[in-house]
Wavefront OBJ file of the C-alpha trace (Angstrom):
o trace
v 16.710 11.246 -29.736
v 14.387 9.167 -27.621
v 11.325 8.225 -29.581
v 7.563 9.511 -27.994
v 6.996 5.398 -27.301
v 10.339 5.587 -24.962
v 9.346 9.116 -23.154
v 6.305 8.002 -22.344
v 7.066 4.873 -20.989
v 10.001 6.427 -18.853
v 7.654 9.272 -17.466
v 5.081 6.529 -16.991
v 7.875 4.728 -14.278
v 9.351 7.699 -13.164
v 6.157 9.334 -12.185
v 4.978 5.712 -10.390
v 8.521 5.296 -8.602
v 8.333 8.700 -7.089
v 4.456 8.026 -6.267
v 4.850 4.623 -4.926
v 7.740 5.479 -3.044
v 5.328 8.098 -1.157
v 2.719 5.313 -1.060
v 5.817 3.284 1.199
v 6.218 6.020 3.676
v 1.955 5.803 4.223
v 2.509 2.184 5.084
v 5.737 2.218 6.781
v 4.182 4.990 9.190
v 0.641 2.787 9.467
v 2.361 -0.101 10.707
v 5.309 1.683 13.161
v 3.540 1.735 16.602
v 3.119 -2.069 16.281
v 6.985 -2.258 17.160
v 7.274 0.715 18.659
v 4.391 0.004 21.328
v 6.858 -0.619 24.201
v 9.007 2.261 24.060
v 6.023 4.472 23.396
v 4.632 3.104 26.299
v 7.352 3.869 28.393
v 8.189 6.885 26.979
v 5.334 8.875 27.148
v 3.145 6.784 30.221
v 0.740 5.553 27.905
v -1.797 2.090 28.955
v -3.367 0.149 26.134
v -6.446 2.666 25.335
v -4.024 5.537 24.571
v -1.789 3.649 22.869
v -4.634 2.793 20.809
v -5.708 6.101 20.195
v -2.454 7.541 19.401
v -1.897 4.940 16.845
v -5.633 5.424 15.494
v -5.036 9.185 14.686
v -3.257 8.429 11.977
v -6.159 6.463 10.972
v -9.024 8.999 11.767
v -7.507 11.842 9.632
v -6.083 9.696 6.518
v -9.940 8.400 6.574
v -11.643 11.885 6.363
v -9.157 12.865 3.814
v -10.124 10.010 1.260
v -12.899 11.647 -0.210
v -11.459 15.453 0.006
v -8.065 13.977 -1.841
v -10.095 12.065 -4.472
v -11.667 15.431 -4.950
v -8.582 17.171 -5.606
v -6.578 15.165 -7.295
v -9.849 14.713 -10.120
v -9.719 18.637 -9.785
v -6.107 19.715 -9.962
v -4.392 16.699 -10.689
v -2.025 14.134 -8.651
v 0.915 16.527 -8.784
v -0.214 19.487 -7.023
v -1.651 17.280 -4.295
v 1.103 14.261 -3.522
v 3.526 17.206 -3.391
v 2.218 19.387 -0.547
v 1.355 16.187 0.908
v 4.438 14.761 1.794
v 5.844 17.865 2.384
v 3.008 17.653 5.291
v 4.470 13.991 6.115
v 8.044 15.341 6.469
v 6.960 17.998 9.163
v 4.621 15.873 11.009
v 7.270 13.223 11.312
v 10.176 15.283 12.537
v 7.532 16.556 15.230
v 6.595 12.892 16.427
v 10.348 12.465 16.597
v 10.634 15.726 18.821
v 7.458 15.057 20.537
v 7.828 15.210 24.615
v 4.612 13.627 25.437
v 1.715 11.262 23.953
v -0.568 14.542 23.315
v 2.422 15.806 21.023
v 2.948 12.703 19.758
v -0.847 12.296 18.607
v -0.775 15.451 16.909
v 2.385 14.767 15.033
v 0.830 11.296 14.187
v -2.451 13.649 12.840
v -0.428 15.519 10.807
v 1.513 12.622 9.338
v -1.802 10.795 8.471
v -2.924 14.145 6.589
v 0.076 13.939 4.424
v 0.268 10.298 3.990
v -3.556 10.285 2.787
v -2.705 12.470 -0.649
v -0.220 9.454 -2.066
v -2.892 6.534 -3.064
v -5.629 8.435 -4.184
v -3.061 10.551 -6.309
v -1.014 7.387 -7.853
v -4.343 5.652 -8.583
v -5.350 8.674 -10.706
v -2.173 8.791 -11.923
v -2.335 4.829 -12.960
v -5.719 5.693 -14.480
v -4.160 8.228 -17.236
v -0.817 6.395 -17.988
v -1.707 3.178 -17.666
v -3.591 0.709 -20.644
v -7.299 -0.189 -18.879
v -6.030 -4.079 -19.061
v -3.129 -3.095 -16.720
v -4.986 -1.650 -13.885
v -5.639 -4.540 -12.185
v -1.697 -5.554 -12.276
v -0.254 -2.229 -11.444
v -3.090 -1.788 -8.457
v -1.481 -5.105 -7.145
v 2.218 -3.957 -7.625
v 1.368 -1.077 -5.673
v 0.393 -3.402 -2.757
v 3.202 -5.518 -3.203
v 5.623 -1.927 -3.273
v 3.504 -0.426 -0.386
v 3.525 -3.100 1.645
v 7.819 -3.105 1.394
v 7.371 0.190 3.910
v 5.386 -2.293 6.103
v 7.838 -4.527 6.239
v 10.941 -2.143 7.085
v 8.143 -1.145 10.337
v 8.185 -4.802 11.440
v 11.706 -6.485 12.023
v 13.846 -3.806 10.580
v 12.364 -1.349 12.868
v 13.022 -3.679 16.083
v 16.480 -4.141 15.246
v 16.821 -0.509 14.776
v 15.191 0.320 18.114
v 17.627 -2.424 20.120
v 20.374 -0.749 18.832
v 19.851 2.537 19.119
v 17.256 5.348 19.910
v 14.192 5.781 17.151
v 14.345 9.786 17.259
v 17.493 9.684 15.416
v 15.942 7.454 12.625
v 12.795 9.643 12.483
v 14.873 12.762 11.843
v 16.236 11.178 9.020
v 12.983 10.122 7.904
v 11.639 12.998 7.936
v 14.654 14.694 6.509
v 14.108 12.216 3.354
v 10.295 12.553 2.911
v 10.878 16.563 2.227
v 13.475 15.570 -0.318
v 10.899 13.231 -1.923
v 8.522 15.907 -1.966
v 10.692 18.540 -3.621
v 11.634 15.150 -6.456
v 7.935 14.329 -7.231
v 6.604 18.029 -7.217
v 9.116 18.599 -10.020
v 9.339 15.189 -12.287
v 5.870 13.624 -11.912
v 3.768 14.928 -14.794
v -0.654 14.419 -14.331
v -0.949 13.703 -18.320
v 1.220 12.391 -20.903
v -0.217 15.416 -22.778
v 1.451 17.780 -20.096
v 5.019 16.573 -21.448
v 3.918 16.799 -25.425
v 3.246 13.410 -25.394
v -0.397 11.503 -27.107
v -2.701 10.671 -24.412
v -3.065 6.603 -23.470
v -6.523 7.558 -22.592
v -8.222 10.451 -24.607
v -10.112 12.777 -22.418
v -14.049 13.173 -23.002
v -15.680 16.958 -22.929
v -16.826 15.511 -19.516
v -13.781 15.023 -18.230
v -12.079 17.840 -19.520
v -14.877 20.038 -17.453
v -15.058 18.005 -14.476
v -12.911 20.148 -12.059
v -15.868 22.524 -11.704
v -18.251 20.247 -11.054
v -16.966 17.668 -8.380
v -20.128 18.108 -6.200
v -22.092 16.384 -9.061
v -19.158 14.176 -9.567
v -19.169 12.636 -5.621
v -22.927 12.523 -5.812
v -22.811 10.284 -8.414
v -20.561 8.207 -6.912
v -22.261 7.795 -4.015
v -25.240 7.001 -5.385
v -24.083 4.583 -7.627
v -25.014 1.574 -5.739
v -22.143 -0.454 -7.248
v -19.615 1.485 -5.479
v -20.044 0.316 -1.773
v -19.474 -3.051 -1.780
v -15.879 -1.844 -2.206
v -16.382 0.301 0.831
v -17.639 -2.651 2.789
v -14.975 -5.073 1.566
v -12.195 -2.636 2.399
v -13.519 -1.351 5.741
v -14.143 -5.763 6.792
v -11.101 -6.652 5.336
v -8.147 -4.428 5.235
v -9.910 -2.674 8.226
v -8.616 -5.551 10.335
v -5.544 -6.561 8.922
v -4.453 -3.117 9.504
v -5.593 -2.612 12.718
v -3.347 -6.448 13.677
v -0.602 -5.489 12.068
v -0.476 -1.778 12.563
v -0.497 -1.734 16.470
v -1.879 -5.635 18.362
v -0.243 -8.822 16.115
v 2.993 -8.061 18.140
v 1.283 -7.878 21.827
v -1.371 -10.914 20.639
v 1.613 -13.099 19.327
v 3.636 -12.170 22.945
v 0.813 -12.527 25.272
v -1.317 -15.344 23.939
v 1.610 -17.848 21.952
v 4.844 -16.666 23.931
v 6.951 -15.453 21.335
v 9.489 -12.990 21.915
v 9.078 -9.571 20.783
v 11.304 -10.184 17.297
v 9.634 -13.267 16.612
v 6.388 -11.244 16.983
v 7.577 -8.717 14.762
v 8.872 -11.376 12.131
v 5.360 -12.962 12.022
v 3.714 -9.501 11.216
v 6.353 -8.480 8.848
v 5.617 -11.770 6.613
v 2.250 -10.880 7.107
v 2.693 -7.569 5.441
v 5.432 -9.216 2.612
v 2.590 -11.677 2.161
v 0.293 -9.319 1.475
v 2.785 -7.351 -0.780
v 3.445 -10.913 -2.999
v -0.498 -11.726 -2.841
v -1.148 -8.008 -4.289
v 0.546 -9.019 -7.577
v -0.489 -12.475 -7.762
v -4.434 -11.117 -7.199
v -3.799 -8.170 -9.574
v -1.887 -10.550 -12.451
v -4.818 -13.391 -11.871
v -7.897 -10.691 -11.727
v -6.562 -8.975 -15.592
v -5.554 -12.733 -16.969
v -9.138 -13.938 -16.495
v -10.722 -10.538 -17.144
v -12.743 -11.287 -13.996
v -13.131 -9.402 -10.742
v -15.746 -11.056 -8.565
v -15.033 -14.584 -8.521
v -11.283 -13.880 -7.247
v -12.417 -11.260 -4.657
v -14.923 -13.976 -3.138
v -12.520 -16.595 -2.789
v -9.697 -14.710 -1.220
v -12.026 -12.668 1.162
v -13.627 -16.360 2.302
v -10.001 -18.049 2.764
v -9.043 -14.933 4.902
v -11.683 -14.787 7.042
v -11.137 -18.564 7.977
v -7.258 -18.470 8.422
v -8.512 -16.704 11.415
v -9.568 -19.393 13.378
v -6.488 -21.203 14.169
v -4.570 -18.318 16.237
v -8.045 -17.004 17.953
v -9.226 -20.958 18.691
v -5.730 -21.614 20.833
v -4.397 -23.894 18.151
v -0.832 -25.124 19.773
v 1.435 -24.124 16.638
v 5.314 -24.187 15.837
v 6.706 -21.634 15.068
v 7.074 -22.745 11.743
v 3.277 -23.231 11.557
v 2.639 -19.703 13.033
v 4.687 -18.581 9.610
v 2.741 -20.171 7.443
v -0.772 -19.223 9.111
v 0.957 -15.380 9.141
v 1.627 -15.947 5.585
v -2.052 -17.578 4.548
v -3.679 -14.172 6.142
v -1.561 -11.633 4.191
v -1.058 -13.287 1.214
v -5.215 -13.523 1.323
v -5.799 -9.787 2.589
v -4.861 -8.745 -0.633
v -8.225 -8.697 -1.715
v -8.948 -5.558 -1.469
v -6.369 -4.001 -4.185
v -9.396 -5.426 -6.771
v -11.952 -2.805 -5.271
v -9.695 -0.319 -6.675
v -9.926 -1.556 -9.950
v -13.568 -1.846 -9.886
v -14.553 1.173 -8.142
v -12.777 3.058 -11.367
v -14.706 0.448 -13.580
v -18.066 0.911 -12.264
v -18.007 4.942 -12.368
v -16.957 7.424 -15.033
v -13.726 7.423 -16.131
v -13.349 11.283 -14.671
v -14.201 10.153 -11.571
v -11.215 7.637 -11.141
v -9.722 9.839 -7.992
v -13.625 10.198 -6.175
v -14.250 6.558 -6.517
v -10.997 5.811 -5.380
v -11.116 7.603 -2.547
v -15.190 6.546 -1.661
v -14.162 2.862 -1.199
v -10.489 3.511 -0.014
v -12.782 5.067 3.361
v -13.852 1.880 4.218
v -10.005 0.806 4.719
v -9.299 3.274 6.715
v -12.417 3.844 9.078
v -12.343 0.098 9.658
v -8.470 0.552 10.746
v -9.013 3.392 13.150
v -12.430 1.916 14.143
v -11.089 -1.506 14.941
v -7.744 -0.528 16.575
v -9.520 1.996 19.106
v -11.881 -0.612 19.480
v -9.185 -3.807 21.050
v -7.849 -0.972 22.738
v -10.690 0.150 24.896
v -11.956 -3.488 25.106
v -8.626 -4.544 26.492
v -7.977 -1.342 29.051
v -11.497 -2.433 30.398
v -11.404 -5.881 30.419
v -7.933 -5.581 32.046
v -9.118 -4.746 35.702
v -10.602 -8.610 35.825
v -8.605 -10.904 33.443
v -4.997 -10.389 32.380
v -3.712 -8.419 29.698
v -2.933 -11.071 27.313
v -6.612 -12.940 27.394
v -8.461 -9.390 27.255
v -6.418 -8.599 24.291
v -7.468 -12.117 22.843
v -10.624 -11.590 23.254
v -10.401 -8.324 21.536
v -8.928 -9.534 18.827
v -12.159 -11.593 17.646
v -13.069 -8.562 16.184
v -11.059 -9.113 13.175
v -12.823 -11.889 11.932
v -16.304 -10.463 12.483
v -16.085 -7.521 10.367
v -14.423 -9.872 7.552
v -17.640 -11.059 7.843
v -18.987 -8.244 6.582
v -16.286 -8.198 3.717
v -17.514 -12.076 2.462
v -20.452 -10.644 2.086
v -19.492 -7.472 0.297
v -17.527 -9.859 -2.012
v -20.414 -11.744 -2.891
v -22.237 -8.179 -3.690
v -19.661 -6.875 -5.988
v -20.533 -5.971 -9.351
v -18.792 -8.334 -12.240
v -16.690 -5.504 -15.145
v -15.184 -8.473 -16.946
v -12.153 -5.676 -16.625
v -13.848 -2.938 -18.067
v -15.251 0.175 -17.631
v -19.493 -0.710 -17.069
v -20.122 2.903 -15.828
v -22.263 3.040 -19.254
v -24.307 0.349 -18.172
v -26.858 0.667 -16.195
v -27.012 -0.723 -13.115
l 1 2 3 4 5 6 7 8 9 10 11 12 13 14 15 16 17 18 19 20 21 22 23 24 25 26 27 28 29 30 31 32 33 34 35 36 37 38 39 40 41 42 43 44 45 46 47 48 49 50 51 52 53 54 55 56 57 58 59 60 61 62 63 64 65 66 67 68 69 70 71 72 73 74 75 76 77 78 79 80 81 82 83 84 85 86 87 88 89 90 91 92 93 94 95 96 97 98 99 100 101 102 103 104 105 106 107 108 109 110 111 112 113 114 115 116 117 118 119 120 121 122 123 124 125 126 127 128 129 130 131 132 133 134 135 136 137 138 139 140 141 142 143 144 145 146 147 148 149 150 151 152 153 154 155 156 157 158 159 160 161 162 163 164 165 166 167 168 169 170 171 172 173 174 175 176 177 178 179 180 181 182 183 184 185 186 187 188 189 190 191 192 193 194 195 196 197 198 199 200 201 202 203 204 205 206 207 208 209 210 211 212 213 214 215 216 217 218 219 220 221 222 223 224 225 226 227 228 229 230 231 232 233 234 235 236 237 238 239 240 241 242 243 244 245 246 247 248 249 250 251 252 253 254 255 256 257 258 259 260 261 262 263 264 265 266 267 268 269 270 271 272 273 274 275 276 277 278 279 280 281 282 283 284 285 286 287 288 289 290 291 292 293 294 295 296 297 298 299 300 301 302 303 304 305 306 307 308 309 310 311 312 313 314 315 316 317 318 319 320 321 322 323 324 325 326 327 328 329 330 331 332 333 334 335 336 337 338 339 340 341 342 343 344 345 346 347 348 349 350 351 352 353 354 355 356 357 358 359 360 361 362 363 364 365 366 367 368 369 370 371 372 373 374 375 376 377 378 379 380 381 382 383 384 385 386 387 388 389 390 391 392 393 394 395 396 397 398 399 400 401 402 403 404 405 406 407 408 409 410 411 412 413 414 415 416 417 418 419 420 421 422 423 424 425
C-alpha cells in the first residue's frame, strides 16, 4: 500500500503533467500563425494588418480573461476551470481548422484564446497548494521550459508538417486530442491534497478558507498593492515582445531583412522559444538557490533588451551567428517566469490565482498590443517603402517597450523567496 508521502507526490506530478500539458497547447497555438502566415495569407486573402489582427485575437481575449480566471480558479479551484477550458480549446480549434474565411478564422482563434487562458492561471494555483514555497521559483521555470516545448513543435515542426501536407488535417487531430485532455484532467487533477485524504503542504488560514465569497475585496487588494505592477510592466515590456516576434513577425523579419529561407526562419524562432524553455529553468533554479528575486530579474531583462541591437542595427551575421543571437534573446526572455513567483510572494497567500493573473495581463496585452501594432505600421508604411524595411522598422518596437521592462525590473520588490505580503509595503 502506497504510503501518504508517495500519493502525494504522484498526485502532485500527475495533476502538473495534465496541467502543463494544457499550458503546451496555449503556447503551441500562440506561436502557430508565425509559420502558418503564408498559407493563411493565401488562403483566406489576408495583407499584413489582418494577418495581424487575426493572430492578435488570440491575444485580446486570453488578456481579458487573466483577471476573470485568477478569479475563478481562487474561487472554485483549478479543476473546475482548466477543464471547461480546454474543452473550449478543442472546439475553437476544430472550427479554425473548418474555417472558410479570415472572419471565421478570427473567431475560432477567439475562442481558442478563451480556452487556452484557464491553463496558467489554474497550474500556478495549483503549484501554489502542492508545491513547498522554496520550489516555486523552480517549478514556475519548468513550466516555461515545458510550455515553451508547444512553441517549438509551432516553429520547424509545423513547417515541415505544412510542406508535406495540408494543416486542416493536423488541426482536426489537435483538436480531437485537446477534448481528450480535457475529459483526463477534469477527472485526475485534484485542487488540494486534502481533496484526496491527503495532509495539506500548505495549511489553509480562516482567510483563505472564506475567500471564494469575497474576491471583489480580494482583486482590490491586489491592485492596490503597489508591489504588484512592476510584474505587470515587466511582463507586458518583455514577454509582450518576444511574443509578438515569435508568435507572428521573426519568420517574415528573418526572410525579408537577412534572406533566410522560410525553414531557416522558422529554425531561428524555434531556438528562440527552446531558449527560452532552457533559460526558464536555469532563471527559476538560480532565483530559489540564492533566495533572491530582483537582482536576477534586472540582469536578464538588461541583457535582453540589448541582444536587440544586432538584428535591428543591420549587423551582417552567419547563420551560425544569427543562432546564437536567437538563442541570447530567448534564453534572456525568461525573465518574466520570476514575476510569477513574486506576484504570489508579495500578496496573500489566497490570492495566489488574482495575482497571478494581474501581472500575467501585462504579457498578454503587450502581445496583442505589439503584434497589431507592426502590423498596421507595416500595411501603412508599405504603400512607400517595401515590405521587408517597413516591417524592420516595425519591429523597433520590441526593444522600446523592454525598455519599459528594465525599468520595471529595477522597481521590483526584493521577497528573499518568501511570502512579504505581511510586510508592509
Amino acid at each position: 500500500m502506497p504510503t501518504p508521502e508517495h500519493r502525494l507526490s504522484r498526485l502532485r506530478w500527475t495533476g502538473y503533467g495534465l496541467m502543463v500539458a494544457c499550458f503546451m497547447l496555449a503556447f503551441f497555438h500562440r506561436n502557430a500563425p508565425a509559420a502558418m502566415a503564408d498559407a493563411l495569407a493565401a488562403e483566406w486573402h489576408a495583407g499584413p494588418a489582418l494577418l495581424g489582427a487575426i493572430s492578435a485575437s488570440y491575444f485580446w481575449v486570453y488578456t481579458a480573461m487573466q483577471v476573470p480566471t485568477g478569479i475563478l480558479v481562487d474561487q472554485f479551484g483549478p479543476r473546475r476551470v482548466i477543464a471547461p477550458g480546454m474543452a473550449l480549446t478543442g472546439v475553437g480549434t476544430l472550427a479554425f481548422a473548418l474555417a472558410p474565411d479570415a472572419a471565421w478564422g478570427a473567431a475560432a482563434r477567439v475562442l481558442i484564446g478563451l480556452g487556452v487562458a484557464f491553463p496558467f492561471i489554474s497550474l500556478m494555483k495549483f503549484a501554489a497548494v502542492w508545491f513547498p514555497e522554496r520550489q516555486f521559483a523552480t517549478v514556475s521555470g519548468l513550466t516555461v521550459f515545458i510550455g515553451n516545448l508547444g512553441a517549438a513543435l509551432a516553429a520547424t515542426p509545423l513547417v515541415w508538417v505544412m510542406d508535406h501536407t495540408a494543416w486542416q488535417p493536423l488541426f482536426v487531430g489537435l483538436g480531437l486530442a485537446t477534448l481528450g485532455l480535457a475529459a483526463l484532467t477534469g477527472w485526475l487533477v485534484f485542487d488540494r491534497p486534502e481533496h484526496a485524504g491527503l495532509p495539506p503542504v500548505h495549511p489553509p488560514t480562516p482567510a483563505e478558507q472564506g475567500a471564494g465569497s469575497h474576491w471583489r475585496e480580494g482583486l482590490l487588494q491586489v491592485l492596490r498593492n503597489r508591489r504588484t505592477w512592476p510584474g505587470f510592466v515587466l511582463n507586458f515590456g518583455l514577454a509582450g515582445g518576444a511574443f509578438g516576434f515569435a508568435g507572428l513577425w521573426g519568420v517574415p523579419f528573418l526572410e525579408g531583412s537577412y534572406g533566410l529561407s522560410k525553414a531557416e526562419a522558422a529554425a531561428q524562432t524555434g531556438l528562440l522559444v527552446m531558449a527560452c524553455a532552457v533559460g526558464g529553468l536555469v532563471i527559476g533554479r538560480m532565483s530559489d538557490a540564492l533566495g533572491r528575486r530582483r537582482p536576477v530579474m534586472l540582469a536578464w531583462t538588461v541583457a535582453h533588451t540589448l541582444l536587440w541591437l544586432p538584428w535591428l542595427l543591420h549587423w551582417q551575421l552567419t547563420l551560425w551567428q544569427h543562432s546564437l543571437l536567437s538563442a541570447g534573446l530567448g534564453f534572456t526572455s525568461a525573465a518574466f517566469a520570476l514575476t510569477w513567483a513574486v506576484a504570489k510572494e508579495v500578496n496573500a497567500p489566497r490570492l495566489a490565482g488574482i495575482a497571478a493573473g494581474v501581472v500575467n495581463t501585462g504579457a498578454f496585452l503587450g502581445g496583442a498590443m505589439i503584434q497589431q501594432a507592426i502590423g498596421v505600421w507595416v500595411e501603412w508604411r508599405s504603400a512607400t517603402v517595401p515590405a521587408s524595411a517597413a516591417l524592420h522598422e516595425g519591429v523597433w518596437l520590441i526593444p522600446l517597450t523592454c525598455v519599459f521592462g528594465v525599468v520595471a525590473a529595477w522597481c521590483v520588490t526584493e521577497t528573499y523567496a518568501r511570502n512579504i505580503s505581511h510586510v508592509r509595503a
